[in-house]
C-alpha positions as CSV (number, residue, x, y, z in Angstrom):
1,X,11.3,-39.5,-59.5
2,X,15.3,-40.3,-59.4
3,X,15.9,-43.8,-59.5
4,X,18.6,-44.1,-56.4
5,X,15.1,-44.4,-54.0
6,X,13.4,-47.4,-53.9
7,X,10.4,-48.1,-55.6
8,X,7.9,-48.8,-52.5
9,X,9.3,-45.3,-51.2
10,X,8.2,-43.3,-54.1
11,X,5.1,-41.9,-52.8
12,X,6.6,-40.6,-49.2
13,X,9.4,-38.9,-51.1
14,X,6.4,-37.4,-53.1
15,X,4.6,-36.3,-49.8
16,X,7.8,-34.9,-48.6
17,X,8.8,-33.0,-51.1
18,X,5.5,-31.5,-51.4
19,X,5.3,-30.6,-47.4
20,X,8.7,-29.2,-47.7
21,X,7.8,-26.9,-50.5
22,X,5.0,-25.6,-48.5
23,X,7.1,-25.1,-45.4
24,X,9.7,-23.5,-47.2
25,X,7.4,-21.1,-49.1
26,X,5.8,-19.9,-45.8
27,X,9.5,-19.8,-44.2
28,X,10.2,-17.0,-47.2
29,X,7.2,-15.2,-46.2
30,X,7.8,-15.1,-42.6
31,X,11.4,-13.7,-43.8
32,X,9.9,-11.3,-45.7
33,X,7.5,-10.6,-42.7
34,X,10.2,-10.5,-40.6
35,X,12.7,-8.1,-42.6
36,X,10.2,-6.1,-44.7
37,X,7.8,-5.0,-41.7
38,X,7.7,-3.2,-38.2
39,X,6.7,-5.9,-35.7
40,X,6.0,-6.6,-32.3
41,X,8.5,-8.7,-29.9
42,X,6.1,-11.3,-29.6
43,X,5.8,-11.5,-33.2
44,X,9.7,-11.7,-33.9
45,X,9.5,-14.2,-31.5
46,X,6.9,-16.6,-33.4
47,X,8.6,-15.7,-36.5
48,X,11.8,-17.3,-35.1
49,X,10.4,-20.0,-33.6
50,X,9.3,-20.9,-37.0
51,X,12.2,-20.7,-38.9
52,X,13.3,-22.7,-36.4
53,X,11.1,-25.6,-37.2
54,X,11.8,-25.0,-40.8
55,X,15.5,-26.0,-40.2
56,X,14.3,-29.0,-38.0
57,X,11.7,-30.4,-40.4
58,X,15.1,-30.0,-43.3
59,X,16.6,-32.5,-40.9
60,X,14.1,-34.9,-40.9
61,X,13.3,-34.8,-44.5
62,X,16.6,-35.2,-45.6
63,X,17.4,-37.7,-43.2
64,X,14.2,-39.6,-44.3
65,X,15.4,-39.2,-47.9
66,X,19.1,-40.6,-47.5
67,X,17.7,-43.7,-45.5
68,X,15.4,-44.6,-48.3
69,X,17.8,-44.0,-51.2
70,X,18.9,-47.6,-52.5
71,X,22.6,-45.8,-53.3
72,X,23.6,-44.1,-50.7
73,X,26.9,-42.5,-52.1
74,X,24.6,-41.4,-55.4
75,X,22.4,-39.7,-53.5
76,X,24.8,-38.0,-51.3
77,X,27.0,-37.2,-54.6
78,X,23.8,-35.9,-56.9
79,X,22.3,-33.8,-53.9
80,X,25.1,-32.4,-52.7
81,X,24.0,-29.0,-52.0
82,X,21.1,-30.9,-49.4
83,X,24.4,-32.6,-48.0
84,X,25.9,-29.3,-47.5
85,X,23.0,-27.8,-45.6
86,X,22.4,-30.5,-44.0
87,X,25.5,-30.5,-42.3
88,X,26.3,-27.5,-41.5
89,X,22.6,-27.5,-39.7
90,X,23.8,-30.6,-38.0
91,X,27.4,-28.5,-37.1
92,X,25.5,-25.4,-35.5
93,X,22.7,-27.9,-33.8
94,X,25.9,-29.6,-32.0
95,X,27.5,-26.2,-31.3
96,X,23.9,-24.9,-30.1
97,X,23.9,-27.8,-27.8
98,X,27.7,-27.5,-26.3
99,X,27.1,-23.7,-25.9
100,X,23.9,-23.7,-24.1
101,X,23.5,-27.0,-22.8
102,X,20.3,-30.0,-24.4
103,X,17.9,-29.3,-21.4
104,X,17.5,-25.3,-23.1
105,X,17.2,-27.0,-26.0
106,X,14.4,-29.9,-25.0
107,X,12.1,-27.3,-23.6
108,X,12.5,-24.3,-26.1
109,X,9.2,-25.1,-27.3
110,X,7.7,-24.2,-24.0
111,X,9.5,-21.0,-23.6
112,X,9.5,-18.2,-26.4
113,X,12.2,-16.0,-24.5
114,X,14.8,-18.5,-25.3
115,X,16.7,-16.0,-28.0
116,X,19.9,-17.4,-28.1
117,X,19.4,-20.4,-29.8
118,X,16.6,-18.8,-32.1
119,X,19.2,-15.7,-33.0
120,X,21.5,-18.3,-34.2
121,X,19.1,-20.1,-36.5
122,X,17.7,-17.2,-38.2
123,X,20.9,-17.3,-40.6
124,X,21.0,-20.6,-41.6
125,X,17.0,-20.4,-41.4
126,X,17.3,-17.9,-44.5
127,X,21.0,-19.6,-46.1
128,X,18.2,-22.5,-45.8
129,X,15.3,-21.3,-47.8
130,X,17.0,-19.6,-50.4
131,X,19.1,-22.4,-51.3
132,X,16.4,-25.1,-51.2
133,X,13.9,-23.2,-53.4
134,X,16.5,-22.2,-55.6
135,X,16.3,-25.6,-57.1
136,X,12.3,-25.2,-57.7
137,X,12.6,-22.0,-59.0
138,X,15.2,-23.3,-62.1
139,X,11.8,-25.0,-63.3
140,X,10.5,-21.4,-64.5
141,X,13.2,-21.7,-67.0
142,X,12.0,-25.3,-68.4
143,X,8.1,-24.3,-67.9
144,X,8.1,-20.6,-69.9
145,X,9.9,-22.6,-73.1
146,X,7.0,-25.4,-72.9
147,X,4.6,-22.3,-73.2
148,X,5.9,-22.0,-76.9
149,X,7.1,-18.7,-76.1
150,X,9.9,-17.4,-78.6
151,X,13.0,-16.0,-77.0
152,X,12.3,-12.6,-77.6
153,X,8.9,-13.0,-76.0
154,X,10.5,-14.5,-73.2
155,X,13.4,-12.7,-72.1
156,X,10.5,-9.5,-72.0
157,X,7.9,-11.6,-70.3
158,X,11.0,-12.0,-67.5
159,X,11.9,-8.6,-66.9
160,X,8.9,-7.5,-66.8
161,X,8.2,-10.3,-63.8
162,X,11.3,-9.2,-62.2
163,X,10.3,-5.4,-62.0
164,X,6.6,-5.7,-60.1
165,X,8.5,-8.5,-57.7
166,X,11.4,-5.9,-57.2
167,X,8.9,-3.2,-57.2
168,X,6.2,-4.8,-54.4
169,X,9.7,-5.8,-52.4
170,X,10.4,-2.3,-52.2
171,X,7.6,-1.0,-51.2
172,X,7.7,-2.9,-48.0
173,X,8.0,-0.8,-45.0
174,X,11.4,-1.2,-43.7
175,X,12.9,-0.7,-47.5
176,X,12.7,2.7,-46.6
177,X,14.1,4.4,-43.9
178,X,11.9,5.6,-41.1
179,X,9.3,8.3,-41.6
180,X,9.4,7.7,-45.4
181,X,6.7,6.0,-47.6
182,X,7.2,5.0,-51.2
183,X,4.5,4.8,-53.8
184,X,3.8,2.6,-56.2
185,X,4.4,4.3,-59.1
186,X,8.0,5.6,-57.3
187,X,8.5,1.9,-56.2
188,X,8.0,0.6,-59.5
189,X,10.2,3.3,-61.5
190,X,12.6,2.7,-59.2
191,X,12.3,-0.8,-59.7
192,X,12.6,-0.8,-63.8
193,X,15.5,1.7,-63.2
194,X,17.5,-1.0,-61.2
195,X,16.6,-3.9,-63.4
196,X,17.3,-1.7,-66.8
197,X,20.7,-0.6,-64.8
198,X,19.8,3.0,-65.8
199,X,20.2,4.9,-62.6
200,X,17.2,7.1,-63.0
201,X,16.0,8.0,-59.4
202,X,13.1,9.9,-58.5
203,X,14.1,9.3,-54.6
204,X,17.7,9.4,-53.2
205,X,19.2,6.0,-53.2
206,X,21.1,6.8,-49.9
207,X,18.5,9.0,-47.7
208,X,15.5,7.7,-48.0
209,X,15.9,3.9,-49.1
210,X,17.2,2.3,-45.9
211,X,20.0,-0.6,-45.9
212,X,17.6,-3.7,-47.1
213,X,15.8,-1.0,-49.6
214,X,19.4,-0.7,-51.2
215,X,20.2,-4.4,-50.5
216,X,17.3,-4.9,-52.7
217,X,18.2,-2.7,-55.5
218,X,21.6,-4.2,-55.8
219,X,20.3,-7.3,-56.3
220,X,17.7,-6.1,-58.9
221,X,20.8,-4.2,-61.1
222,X,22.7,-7.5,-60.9
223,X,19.8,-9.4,-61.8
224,X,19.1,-7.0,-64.7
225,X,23.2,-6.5,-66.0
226,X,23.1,-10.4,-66.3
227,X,19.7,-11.1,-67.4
228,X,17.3,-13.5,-65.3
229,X,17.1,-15.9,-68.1
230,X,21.0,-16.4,-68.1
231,X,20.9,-16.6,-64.6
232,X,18.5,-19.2,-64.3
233,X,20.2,-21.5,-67.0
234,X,23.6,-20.8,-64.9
235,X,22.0,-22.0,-61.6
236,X,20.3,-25.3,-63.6
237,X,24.4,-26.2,-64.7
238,X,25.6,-25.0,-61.0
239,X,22.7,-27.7,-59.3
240,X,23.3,-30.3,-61.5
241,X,20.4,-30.2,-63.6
242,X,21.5,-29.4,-66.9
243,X,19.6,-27.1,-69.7
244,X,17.4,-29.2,-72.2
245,X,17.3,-28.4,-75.8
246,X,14.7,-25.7,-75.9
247,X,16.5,-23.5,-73.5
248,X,19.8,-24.1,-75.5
249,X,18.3,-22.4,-78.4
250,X,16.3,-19.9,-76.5
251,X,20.0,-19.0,-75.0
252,X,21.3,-19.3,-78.2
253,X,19.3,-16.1,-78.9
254,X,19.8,-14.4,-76.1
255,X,23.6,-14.5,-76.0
256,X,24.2,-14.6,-79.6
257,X,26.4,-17.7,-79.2
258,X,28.3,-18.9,-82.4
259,X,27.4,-22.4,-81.9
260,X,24.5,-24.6,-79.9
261,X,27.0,-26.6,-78.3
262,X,28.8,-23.8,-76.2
263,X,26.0,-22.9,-74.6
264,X,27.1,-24.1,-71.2
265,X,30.2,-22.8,-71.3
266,X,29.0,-19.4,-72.5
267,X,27.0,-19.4,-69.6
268,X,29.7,-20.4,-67.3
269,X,32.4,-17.5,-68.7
270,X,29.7,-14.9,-68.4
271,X,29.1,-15.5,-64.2
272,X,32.8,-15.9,-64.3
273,X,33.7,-12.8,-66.0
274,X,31.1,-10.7,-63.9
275,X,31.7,-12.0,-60.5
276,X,35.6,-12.0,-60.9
277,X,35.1,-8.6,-62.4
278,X,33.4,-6.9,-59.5
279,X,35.4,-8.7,-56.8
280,X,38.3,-7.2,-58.1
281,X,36.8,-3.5,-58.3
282,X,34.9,-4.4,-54.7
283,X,38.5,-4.8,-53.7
284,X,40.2,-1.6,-55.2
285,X,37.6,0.4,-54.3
286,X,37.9,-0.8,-50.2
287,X,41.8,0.0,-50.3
288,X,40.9,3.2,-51.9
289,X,38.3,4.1,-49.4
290,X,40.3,2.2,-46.2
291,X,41.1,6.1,-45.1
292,X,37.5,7.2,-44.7
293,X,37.0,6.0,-41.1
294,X,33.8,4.1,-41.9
295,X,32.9,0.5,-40.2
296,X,33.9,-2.3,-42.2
297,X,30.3,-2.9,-42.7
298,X,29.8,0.0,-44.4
299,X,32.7,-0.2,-46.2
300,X,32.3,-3.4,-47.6
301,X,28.6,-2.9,-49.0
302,X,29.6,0.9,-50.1
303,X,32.3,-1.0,-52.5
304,X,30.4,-3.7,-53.5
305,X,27.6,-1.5,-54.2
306,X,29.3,1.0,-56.4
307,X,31.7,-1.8,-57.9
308,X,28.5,-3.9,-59.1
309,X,26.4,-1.1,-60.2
310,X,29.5,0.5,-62.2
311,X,29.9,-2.7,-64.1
312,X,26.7,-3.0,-64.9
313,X,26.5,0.7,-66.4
314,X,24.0,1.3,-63.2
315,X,24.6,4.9,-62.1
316,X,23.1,3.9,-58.8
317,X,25.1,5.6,-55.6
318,X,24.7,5.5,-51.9
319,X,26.2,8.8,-52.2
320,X,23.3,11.5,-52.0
321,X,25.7,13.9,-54.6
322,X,26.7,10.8,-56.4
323,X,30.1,10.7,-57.4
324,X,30.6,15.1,-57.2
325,X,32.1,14.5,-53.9
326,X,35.1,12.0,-55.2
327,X,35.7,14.1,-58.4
328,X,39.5,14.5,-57.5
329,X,39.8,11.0,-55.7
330,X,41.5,9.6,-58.9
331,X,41.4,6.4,-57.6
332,X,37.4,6.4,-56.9
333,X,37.3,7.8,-60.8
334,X,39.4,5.6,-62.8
335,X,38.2,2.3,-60.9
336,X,34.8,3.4,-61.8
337,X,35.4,4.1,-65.4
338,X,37.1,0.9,-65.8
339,X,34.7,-1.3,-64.7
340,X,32.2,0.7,-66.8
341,X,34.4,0.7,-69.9
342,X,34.5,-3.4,-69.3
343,X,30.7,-3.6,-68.7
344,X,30.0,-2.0,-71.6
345,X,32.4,-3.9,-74.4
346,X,29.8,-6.8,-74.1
347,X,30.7,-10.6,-73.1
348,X,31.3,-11.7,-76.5
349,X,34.0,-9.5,-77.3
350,X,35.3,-9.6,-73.4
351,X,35.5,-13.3,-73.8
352,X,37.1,-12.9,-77.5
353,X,39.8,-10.8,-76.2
354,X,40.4,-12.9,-73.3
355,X,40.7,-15.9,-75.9
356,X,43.3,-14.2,-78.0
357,X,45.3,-13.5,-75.1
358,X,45.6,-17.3,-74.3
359,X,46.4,-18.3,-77.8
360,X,49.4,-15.3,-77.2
361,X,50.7,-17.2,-74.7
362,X,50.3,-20.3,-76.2
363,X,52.6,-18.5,-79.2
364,X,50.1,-18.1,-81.8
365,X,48.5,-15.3,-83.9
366,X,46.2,-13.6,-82.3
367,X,42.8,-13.1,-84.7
368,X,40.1,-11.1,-82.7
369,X,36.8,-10.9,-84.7
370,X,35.0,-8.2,-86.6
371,X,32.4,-7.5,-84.2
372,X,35.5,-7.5,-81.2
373,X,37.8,-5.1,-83.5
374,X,34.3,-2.5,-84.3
375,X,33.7,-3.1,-80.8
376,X,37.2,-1.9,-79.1
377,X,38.0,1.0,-82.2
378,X,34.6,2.3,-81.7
379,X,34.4,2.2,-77.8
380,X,37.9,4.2,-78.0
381,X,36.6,6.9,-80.7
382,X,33.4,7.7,-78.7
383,X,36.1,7.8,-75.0
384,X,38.5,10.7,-77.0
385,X,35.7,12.2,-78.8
386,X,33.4,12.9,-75.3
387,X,36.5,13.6,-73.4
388,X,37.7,16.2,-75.9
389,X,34.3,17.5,-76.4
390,X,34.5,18.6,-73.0
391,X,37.3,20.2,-72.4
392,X,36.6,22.2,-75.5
393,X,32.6,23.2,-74.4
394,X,33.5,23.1,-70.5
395,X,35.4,25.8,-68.8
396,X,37.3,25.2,-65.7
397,X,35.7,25.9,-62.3
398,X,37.5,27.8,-60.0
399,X,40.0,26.8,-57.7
400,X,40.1,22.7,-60.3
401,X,43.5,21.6,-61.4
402,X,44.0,20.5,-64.9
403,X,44.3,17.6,-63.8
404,X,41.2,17.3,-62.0
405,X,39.2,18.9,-65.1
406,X,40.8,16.0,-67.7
407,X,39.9,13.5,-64.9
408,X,36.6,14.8,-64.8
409,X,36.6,14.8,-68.5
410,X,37.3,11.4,-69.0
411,X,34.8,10.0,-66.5
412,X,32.0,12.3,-68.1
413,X,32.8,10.6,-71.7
414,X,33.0,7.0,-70.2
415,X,29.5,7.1,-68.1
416,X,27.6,8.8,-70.8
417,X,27.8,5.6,-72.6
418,X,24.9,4.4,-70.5
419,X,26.6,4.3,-66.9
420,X,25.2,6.9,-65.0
421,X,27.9,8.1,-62.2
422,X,28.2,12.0,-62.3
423,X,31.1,13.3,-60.8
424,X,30.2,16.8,-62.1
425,X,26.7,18.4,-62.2
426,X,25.1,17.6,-64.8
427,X,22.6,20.0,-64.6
428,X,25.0,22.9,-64.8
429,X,27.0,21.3,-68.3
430,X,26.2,23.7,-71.1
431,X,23.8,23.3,-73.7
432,X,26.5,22.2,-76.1
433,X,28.3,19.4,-74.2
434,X,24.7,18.3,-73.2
435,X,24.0,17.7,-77.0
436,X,27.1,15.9,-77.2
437,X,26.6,13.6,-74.1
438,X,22.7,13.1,-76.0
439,X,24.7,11.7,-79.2
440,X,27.0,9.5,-76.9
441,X,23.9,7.9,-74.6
442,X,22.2,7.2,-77.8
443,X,24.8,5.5,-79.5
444,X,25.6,3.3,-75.7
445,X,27.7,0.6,-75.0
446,X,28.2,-3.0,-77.2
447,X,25.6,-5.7,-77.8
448,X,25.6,-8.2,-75.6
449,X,27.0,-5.9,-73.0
450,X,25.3,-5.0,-69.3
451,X,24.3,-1.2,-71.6
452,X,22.1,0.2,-73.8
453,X,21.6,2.6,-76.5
454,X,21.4,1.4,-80.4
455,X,25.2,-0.1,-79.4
456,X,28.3,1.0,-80.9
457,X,28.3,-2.1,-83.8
458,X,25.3,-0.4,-84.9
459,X,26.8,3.0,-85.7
460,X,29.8,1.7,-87.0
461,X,28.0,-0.2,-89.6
462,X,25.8,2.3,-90.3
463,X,28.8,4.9,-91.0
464,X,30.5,2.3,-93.0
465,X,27.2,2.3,-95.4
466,X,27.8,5.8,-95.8
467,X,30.9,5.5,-96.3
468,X,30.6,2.9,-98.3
469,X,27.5,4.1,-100.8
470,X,29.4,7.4,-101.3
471,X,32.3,5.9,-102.7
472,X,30.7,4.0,-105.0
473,X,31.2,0.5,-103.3
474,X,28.3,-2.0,-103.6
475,X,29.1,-4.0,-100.2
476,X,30.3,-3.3,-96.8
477,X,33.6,-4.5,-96.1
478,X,35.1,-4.3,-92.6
479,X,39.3,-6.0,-92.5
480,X,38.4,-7.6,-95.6
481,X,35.5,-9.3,-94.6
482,X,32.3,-8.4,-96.2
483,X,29.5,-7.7,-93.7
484,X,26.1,-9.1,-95.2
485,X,23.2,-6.7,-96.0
486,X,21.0,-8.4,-93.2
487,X,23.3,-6.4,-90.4
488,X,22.8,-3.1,-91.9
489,X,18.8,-3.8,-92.3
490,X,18.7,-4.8,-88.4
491,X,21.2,-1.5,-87.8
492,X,18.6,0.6,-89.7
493,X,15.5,-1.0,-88.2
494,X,17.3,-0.4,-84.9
495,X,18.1,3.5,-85.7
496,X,15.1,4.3,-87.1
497,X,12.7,2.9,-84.2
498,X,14.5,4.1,-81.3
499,X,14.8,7.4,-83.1
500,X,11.1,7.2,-83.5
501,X,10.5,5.9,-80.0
502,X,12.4,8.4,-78.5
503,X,11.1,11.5,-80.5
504,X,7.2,10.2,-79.6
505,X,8.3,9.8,-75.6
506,X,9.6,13.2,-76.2
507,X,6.8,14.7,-77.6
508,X,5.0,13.2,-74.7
509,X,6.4,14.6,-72.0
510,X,6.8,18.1,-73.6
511,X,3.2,17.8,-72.8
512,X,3.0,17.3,-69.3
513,X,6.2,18.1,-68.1
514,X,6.9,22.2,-67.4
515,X,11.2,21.4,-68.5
516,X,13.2,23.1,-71.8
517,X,12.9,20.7,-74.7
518,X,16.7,20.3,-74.2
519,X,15.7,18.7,-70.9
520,X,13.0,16.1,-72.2
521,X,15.0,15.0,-74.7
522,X,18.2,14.7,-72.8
523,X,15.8,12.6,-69.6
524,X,14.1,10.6,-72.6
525,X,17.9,9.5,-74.0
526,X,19.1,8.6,-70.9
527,X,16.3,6.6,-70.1
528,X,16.4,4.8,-73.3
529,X,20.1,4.6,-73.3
530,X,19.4,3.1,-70.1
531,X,21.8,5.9,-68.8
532,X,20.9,7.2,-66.1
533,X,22.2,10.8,-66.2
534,X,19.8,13.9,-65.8
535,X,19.3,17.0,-65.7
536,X,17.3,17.7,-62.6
537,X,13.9,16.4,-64.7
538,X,13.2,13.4,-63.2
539,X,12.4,14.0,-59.3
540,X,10.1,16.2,-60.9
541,X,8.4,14.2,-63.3
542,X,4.3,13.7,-62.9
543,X,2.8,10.4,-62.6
544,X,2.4,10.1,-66.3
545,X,5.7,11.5,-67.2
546,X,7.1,8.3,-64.3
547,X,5.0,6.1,-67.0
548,X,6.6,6.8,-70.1
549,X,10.1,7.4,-68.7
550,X,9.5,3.9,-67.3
551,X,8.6,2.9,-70.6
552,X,11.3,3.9,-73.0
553,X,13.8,2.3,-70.0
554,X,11.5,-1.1,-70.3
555,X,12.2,-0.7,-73.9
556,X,15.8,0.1,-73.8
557,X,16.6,-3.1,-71.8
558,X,15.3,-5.3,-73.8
559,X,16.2,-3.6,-77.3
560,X,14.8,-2.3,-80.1
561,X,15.0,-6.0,-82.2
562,X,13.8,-8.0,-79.4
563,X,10.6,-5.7,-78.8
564,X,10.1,-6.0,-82.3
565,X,10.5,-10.2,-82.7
566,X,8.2,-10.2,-79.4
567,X,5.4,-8.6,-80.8
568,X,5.9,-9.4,-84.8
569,X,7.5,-12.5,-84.8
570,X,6.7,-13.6,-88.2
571,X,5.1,-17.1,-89.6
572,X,7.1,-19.6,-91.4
573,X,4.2,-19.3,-94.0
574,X,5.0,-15.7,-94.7
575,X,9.2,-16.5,-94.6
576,X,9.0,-18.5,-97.7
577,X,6.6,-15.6,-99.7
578,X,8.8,-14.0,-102.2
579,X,7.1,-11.1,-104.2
580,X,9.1,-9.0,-107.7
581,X,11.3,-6.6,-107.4
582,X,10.9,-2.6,-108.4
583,X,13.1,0.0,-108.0
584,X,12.0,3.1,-106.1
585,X,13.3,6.5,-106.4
586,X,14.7,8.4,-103.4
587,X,16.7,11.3,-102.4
């Protein structure tokens, strides 16, 4: 209990709080009620009438509260967020009250067709609820590291939560459009696709979910490029509460911060860097699309949509043809591929480039670090190599301008990196360029990035072994730093499980699924590379072929390494076990 409320007033602030919680709770049902299901007028009526006593009893509570604190101006300055609310409540109660006059108001209770006044609180009824329990929720974060839970265990134990929620939230009737009905199974892929930011769809993101379904998924593939854990932790700092020890460390993991103590501000850059980041593509993409004659509705959620799931690597569209239908719209293309190209390079090496700009400015040498030089080299290679690739395998269709094919080129190399977007069909690439986009989804984006695949460090260290044992060199050395042995035994764990992983989901659906081998393995890449490009496979895919696709995305998420410290995480009495050496013959 915070100490600015005196010590006789504990227990109501106890009983308040616990009220509240219940009220708010059954306020989020009634939204979901309300926005998720077909009702009756009378019903929508009720519904707002409730809401409407949720935002009076918030009143009451928090007036209660601030009259029994002992420190008024530390109350108001450490709940700040209730001061907020509270007074913009207060601003539309007085402008509810100008408007339509205190006798509507003093006998709404006795008339349910008053609308007016209801209409006007459902928004701040909702602003309300979320905002409130938002502070509750940040204790999932302090309860799952008391459950002794190691980071790898919990960062899966999270997405998987995230996926049924998002997958039971779109099953609801209105996230569809009407006429349709979703299954579980399709609810549920479609779920894990959005919080993996694959892209995979076995229905049409624009015809058949309806505004809220897509509403829904957006949130899920921002939830899933940012990571629920790293959300949580930011919304603790953003409310004041802080993050305690254990979640520093778990975070520690999670991020792959250099030191414990820039935690916080770890957390702090990565919001910043992904918010600014798709505000500014949101923006480009709404002058670019200003011509189209839509409402500015639609046009604001079409670019937010497309700008959040590009940055992401989510190859979510509203678009029923994707991103065919923009395939010479150069400015569509290249704001695309550039917030994919920056989703992919990973926060640590964003944030490292980002640094070395400052210290430019500041007049000092710039010094980016290994894993940021691998990083940008590697992410440029892959971009020239896909891109050239296909205009050597691809032909040009008739009636495309070079330009147009190069464009189209370029985009094809960028999203096969785990994005998703198709601005051509993908279907129709030959078998050639669909091996080559398989090598370029496996390989993906850059740890700590919003993308899968074994991430480009991984192959670049695993080359420069090669490269390295062939010439007769007994260390890796990358810009004269040697790299130690432990990063090439987690890049070989990491290739040879997800090589393994992927071959056995192949297998799998070879099985069940009536598709040219080149097809499975191409669906089963992109699922694990969290792509999301296909070749026609997965609207087709049977109930057990939905399971393991859904699968090897679960497992591309979270990654190879933290599957494997989630379900082996070894004892500290085995750590210290040292046995003999022996040489083994190979080759």
């Amino acid at each position: 209990m915070p100490s600015y409320y005196f010590v006789r007033s504990h227990s109501i602030i106890q009983w308040i709080d616990r009220v509240f919680v219940a009220v708010a709770l059954l306020a989020l049902v009634s939204l979901v009620l309300e926005y998720g299901f077909y009702l009756s007028p009378q019903w929508h009526h009720i519904l707002n009438r409730f809401e409407l006593l949720v935002v009076e009893f918030y009143l009451v509570q928090y007036g209660l509260k601030l009259v029994l604190s002992r420190n008024k101006l530390l109350y108001l300055r450490n709940q700040w967020y209730e001061t907020v609310l509270a007074l913009l409540v207060f601003l539309e109660t007085a402008s509810a009250i100008r408007l339509i006059g205190i006798n509507v108001i003093s006998t709404y209770f006795y008339n349910i067709n008053v609308r007016t006044l209801v209409e006007a609180y459902v928004v701040i009824a909702q602003f309300l609820i979320v905002l409130t329990l938002v502070p509750r929720v940040i204790q999932l974060n302090k309860s799952l590291t008391r459950l002794r839970f190691n980071p790898a265990q919990t960062s899966m134990l999270s997405f998987a939560l995230i996926i049924l929620i998002g997958a039971l939230l779109l099953m609801l009737p209105r996230a569809v459009r009407p006429g349709n009905v979703i299954a579980f199974i399709d609810a549920l892929f479609t779920s894990t696709s959005a919080i993996c930011v694959t892209g995979l769809t076995v229905l049409d993101t624009g015809s058949y979910f309806s505004p809220i379904g897509q509403m829904i998924i957006l949130f899920l593939v921002q939830i899933g490029g940012i990571g629920i854990i790293t959300i949580n932790s930011f919304l603790a700092l953003f409310f004041g509460q802080g993050v305690g020890l254990q979640e520093r460390i778990m975070l520690f993991d999670i991020v792959n911060a250099e030191k414990l103590s820039i935690i916080t501000s770890t957390i702090r850059n990565i919001i910043i860097i992904v918010l600014a980041t798709e505000l500014i593509g949101a923006l480009v993409l709404m002058m670019v699309w200003a011509e189209q004659g839509w409402s500015l509705q639609r046009l604001i959620f079409v670019a937010v949509f497309h700008s959040v799931c590009a940055f992401c690597n989510a190859g979510f569209s509203t678009f029923s043809e994707n991103l065919m239908g923009w395939q010479s719209n150069a400015g569509v293309i290249v704001t695309i591929a550039m917030l994919i190209i920056i989703g992919g390079l990973g926060f640590n090496a964003i944030m490292d480039i980002m640094g070395n700009r400052l210290s430019m400015k500041r007049n000092r040498s710039p010094h980016l670090k290994v894993h940021t030089k691998l990083v940008m080299i590697v992410t440029v290679i892959l971009i020239v190599a896909g891109t050239g690739a296909f205009l050597l395998f691809e032909p040009m269709a008739q009636g495309e301008s070079i330009a147009t094919h190069l464009l189209n080129a370029f985009f094809t190399s960028v999203t096969a990196r785990t994005a998703g977007f198709n601005s051509v069909n993908t279907g129709a690439l030959s078998e050639t360029t669909a091996i080559v986009i398989i090598i370029l989804m496996f390989i993906g984006a850059s740890p700590q990035s919003t993308g899968g695949g074994i991430k480009t460090t991984t192959a670049a260290v695993l080359w420069c072994s090669v490269v390295s044992l062939v010439s007769g060199r007994r260390r890796i050395v990358l810009f004269r730093k040697n790299i130690p042995f432990v990063v090439l035994n987690r890049a070989l764990i990491v290739f040879f499980v997800s090589t393994v992983v992927i071959i056995a989901a192949a297998l799998l659906l070879s099985i069940t699924e009536h598709s040219s081998f080149l097809n499975i393995l191409f669906e089963v890449v992109s699922a694990f590379g969290t792509v999301g490009l296909s070749r026609g496979l997965t609207p087709d895919l049977t109930v057990f072929g939905k399971a393991v696709i859904i699968a090897v995305m679960f497992v591309g998420r979270i990654g190879i390494l933290t599957l494997a410290f989630a379900i082996t995480a070894p004892k500290e009495q085995q750590l210290r076990i040292e046995y003999p050496s022996e040489l083994v013959a190979v080759g």
